[in-house]
C-alpha positions as CSV (number, residue, x, y, z in Angstrom):
1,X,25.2,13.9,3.4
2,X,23.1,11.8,1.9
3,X,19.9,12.5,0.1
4,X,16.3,12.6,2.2
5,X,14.2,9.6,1.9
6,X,10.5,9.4,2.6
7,X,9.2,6.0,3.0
8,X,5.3,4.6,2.5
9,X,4.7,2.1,4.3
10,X,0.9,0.6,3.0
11,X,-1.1,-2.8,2.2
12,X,-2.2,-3.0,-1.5
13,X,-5.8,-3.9,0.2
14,X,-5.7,-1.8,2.8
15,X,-8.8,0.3,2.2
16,X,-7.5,3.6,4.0
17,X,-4.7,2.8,1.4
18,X,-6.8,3.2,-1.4
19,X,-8.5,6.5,0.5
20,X,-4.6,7.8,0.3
21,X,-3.8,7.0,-3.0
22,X,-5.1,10.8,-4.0
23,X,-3.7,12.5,-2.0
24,X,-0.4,10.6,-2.0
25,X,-0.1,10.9,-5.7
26,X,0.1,14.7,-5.0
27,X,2.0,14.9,-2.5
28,X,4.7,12.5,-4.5
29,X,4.3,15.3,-7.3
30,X,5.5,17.9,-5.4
31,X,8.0,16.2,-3.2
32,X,11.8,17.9,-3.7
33,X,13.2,16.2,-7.0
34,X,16.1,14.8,-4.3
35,X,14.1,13.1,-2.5
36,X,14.1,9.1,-2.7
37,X,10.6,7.4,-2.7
38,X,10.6,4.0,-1.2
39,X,7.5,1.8,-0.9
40,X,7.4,-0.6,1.8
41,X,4.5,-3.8,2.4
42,X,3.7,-3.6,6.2
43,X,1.5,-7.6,5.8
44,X,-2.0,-6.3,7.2
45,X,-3.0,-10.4,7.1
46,X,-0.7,-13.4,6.8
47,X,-1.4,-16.2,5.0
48,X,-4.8,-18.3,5.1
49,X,-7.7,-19.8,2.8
50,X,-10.3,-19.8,6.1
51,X,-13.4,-17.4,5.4
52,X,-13.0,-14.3,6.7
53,X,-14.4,-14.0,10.3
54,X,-17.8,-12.0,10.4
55,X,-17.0,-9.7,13.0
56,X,-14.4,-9.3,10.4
57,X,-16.2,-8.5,8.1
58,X,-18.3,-5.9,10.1
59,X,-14.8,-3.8,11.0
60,X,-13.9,-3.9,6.9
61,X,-17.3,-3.0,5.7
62,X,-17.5,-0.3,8.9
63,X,-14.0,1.2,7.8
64,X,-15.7,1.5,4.2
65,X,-18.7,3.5,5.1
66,X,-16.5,5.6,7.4
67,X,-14.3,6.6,4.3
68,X,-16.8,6.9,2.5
69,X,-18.3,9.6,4.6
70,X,-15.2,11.9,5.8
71,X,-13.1,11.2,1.8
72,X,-14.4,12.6,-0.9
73,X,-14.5,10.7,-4.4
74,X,-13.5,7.9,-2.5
75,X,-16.5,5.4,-3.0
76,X,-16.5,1.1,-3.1
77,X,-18.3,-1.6,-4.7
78,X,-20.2,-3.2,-2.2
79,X,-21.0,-5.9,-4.7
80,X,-17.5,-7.5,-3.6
81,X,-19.3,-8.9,-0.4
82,X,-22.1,-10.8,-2.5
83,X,-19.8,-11.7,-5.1
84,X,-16.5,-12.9,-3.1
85,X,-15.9,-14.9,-0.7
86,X,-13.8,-12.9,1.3
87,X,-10.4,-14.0,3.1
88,X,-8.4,-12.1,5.5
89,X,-5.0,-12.5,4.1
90,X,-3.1,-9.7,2.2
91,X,0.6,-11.4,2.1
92,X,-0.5,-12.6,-1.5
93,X,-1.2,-9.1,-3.0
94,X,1.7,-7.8,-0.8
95,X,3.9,-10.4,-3.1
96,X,2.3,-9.6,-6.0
97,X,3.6,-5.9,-5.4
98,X,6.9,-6.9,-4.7
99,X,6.4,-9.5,-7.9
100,X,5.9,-6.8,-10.1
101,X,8.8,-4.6,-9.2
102,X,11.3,-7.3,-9.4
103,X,9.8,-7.4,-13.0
104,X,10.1,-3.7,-13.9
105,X,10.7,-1.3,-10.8
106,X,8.0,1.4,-12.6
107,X,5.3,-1.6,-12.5
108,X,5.5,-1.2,-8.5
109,X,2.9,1.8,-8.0
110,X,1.0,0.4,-11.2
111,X,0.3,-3.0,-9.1
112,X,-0.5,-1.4,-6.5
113,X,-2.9,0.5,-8.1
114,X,-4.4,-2.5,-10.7
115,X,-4.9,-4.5,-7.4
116,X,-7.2,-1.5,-5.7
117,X,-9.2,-1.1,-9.2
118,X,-9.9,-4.7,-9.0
119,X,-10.7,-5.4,-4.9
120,X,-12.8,-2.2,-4.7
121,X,-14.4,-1.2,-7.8
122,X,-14.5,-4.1,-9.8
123,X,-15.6,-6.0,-6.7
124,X,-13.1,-8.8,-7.4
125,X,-11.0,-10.7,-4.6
126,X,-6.9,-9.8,-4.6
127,X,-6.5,-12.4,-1.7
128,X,-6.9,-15.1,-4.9
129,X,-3.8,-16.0,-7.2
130,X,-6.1,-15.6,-10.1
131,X,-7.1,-12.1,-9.6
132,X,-3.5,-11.5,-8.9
133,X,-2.3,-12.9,-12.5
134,X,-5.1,-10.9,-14.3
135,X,-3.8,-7.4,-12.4
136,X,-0.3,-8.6,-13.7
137,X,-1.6,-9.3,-17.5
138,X,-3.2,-5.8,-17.4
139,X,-0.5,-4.0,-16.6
140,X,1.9,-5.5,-18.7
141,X,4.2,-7.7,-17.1
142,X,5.1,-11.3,-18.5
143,X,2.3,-13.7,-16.9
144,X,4.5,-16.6,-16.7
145,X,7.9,-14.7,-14.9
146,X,4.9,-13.1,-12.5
147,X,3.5,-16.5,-11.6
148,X,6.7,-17.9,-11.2
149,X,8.3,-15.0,-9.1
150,X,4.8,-14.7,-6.9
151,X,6.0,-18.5,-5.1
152,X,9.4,-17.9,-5.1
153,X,11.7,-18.2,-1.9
154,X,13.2,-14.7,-3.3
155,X,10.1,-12.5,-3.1
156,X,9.0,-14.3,0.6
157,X,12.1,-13.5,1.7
158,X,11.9,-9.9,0.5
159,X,8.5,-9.8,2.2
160,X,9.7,-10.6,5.2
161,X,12.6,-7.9,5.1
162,X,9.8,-5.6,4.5
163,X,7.9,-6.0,6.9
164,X,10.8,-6.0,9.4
165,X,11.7,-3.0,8.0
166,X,8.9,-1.3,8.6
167,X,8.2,-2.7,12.3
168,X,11.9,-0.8,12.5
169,X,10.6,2.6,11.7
170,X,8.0,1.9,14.3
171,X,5.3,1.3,11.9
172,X,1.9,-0.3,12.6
173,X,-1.1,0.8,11.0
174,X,-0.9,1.8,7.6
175,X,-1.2,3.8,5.2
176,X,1.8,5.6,7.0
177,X,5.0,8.0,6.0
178,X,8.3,7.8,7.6
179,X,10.7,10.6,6.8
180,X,14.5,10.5,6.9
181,X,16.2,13.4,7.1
182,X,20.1,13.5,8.6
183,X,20.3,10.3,9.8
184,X,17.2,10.4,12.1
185,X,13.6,8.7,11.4
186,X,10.7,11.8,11.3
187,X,7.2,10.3,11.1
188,X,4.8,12.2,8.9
189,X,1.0,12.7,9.8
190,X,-0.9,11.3,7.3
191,X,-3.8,13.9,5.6
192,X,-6.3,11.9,3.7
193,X,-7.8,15.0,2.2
194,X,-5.3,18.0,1.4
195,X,-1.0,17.0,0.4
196,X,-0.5,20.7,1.4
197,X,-0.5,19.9,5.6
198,X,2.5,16.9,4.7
199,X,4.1,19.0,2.8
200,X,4.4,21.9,5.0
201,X,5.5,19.2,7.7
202,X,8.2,17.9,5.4
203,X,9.4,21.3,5.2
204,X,9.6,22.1,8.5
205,X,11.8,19.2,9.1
206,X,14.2,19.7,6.7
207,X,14.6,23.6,8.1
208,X,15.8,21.9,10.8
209,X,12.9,23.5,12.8
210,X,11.1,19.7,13.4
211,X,11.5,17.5,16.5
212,X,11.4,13.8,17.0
């Protein structure tokens, strides 16, 4: 039989991403020690260097002051919307994730991470190759290999496979957790605020007690 897999499925500036990334980080803490962790890149926004529409811009900025209200410590700098000018494309941080882990596969969650510092508390733009590098440089990873690796038909290709992927576990909206437990796909309600209520859920499934 073979071991139970839980997979994430997220955007790297997906801001209910970021709102996750607390209680994810427990919930990963207490997950069985058998149990594989796989990240997956869903692609929120393909490609583009046209501003970001303003109505747009209204739905990210609304989706901040929602989390903002019903997360707590979850807070934003709204400097990044006088500072920036803002494009709706996430395929570039989504590479430089993907980037990262074909570098070392521990820099994975750290990239993630570096790239959510800089987009919404250092008010800086992870749609640009530039703020991509820096996050790369601060975490440790060779500058030159990253840069190289971020164009490269290899990591595309893996973005795509993905993305696929993840459209194959029925996934569409993110952040959102797909567990596999004997063969068949469990999907696991995300809890923004307390690990506990996934937990529990993971448990019941693999008591054999949870349903598709």
């Amino acid at each position: 039989m073979s071991a139970p897999r839980i997979f994430y499925i997220h955007d790297p500036m997906c801001s209910w991403c970021y709102a996750f990334s607390r209680s994810w980080a427990a919930l990963q803490q207490n997950l069985p020690r058998d149990m594989d962790i796989v990240y997956l890149v869903g692609g929120l926004a393909p490609d583009t260097t046209e501003l970001m529409p303003l109505a747009t811009q209204k739905m990210v900025q609304q989706a901040w002051q929602r989390i903002e209200q019903t997360v707590p410590g979850v807070r934003f700098n709204w400097d990044f919307w006088s500072r920036n000018t803002p494009i709706r494309s996430t395929y570039p941080a989504c590479r430089a994730v993907l980037a990262a882990k074909k570098q070392r596969a521990e820099a994975e969650p750290e990239m993630i991470c570096a790239i959510q510092t800089a987009y919404y508390q250092q008010a800086k733009n992870p749609s640009l190759p530039e703020t991509l590098q820096a996050c790369a440089c601060e975490i440790g990873l060779d500058a030159e290999t990253f840069s190289e690796d971020l164009k490269s038909p290899a990591i595309e290709s893996e973005l795509q496979r993905q993305m696929q992927q993840a459209r194959s576990l029925d996934v569409y909206s993110y952040p959102s957790l797909r567990l596999v437990h004997n063969n068949t796909v469990f999907p696991v309600a995300i809890d923004y605020l307390d690990h506990r209520t996934m937990l529990d859920e993971i448990r019941t499934i693999e008591s054999g007690s949870g349903s598709y």
